[in-house]
C-alpha positions as CSV (number, residue, x, y, z in Angstrom):
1,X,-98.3,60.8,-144.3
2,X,-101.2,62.6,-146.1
3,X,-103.7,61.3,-148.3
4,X,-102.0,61.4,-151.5
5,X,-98.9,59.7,-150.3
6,X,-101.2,56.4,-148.6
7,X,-103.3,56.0,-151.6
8,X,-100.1,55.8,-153.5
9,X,-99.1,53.3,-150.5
10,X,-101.8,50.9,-151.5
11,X,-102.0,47.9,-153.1
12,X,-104.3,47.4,-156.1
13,X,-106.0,44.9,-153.9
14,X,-106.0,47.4,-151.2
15,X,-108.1,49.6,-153.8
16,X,-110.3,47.2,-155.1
17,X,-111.2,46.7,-151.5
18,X,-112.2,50.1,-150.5
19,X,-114.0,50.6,-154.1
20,X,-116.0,47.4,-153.4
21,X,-116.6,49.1,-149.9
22,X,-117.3,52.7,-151.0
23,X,-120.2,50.6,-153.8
24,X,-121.8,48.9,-151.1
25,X,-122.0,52.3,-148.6
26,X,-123.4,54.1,-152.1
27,X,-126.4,51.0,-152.4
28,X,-126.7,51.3,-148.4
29,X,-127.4,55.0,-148.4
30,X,-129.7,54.3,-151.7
31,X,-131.6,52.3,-149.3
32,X,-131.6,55.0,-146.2
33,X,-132.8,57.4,-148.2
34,X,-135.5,55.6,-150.1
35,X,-137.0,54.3,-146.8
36,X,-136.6,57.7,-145.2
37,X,-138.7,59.2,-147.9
38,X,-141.1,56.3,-147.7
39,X,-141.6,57.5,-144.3
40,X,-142.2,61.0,-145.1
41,X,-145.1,60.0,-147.5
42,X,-146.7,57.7,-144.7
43,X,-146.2,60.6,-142.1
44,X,-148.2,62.8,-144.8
45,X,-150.6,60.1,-146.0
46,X,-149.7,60.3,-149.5
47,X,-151.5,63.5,-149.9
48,X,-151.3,66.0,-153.1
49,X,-149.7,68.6,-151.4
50,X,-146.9,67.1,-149.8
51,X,-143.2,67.9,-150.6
52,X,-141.8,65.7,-153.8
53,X,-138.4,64.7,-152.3
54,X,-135.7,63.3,-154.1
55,X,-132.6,61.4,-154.0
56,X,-129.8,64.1,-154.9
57,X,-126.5,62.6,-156.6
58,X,-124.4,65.0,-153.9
59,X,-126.8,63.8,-151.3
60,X,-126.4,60.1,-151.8
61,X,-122.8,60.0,-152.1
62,X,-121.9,62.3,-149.5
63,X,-124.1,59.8,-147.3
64,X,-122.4,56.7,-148.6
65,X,-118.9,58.4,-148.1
66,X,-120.0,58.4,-144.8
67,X,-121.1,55.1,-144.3
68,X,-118.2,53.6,-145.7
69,X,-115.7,56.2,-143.2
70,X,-118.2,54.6,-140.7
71,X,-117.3,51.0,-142.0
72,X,-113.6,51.5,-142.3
73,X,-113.3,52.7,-139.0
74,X,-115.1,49.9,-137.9
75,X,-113.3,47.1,-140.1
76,X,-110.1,48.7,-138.6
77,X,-110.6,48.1,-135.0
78,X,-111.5,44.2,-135.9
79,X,-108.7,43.9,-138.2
80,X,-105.8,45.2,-137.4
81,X,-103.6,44.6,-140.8
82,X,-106.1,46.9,-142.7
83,X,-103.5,49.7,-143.8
């Protein structure tokens, strides 16, 4: 079965799961990335000359996608009627 087929497979509460999942990795890698940028600026003492880093839309979802991949996987070994 390939991906197009099991999405099709769902249920719409199946989907509305794994949006409400995909959301939540999106605000958790928000959060990651915020902090990991607060550390930078401590590690360089808030100086002038630092870098200017910012959270890129491709950075912070391909980070959440992998969070929730990281989630599912994990939700799947504790439940075992996830599809």
């Amino acid at each position: 079965m390939n991906f197009g087929q099991w999405l099709k497979s769902l249920s719409t509460t199946d989907h509305i799961v794994l949006i409400v999942l995909y959301i939540f990795s999106i605000y958790l890698s928000k959060i990651s990335l915020e902090s990991l940028i607060e550390m930078y600026d401590k590690q360089k003492k808030y100086s002038e000359f630092r870098i200017q880093f910012r959270i890129t839309p491709i950075m912070l979802l391909s980070l959440g996608f992998l969070y929730s991949l990281l989630f599912y996987t994990l939700l799947e070994g504790i439940f075992d009627i996830m599809p």
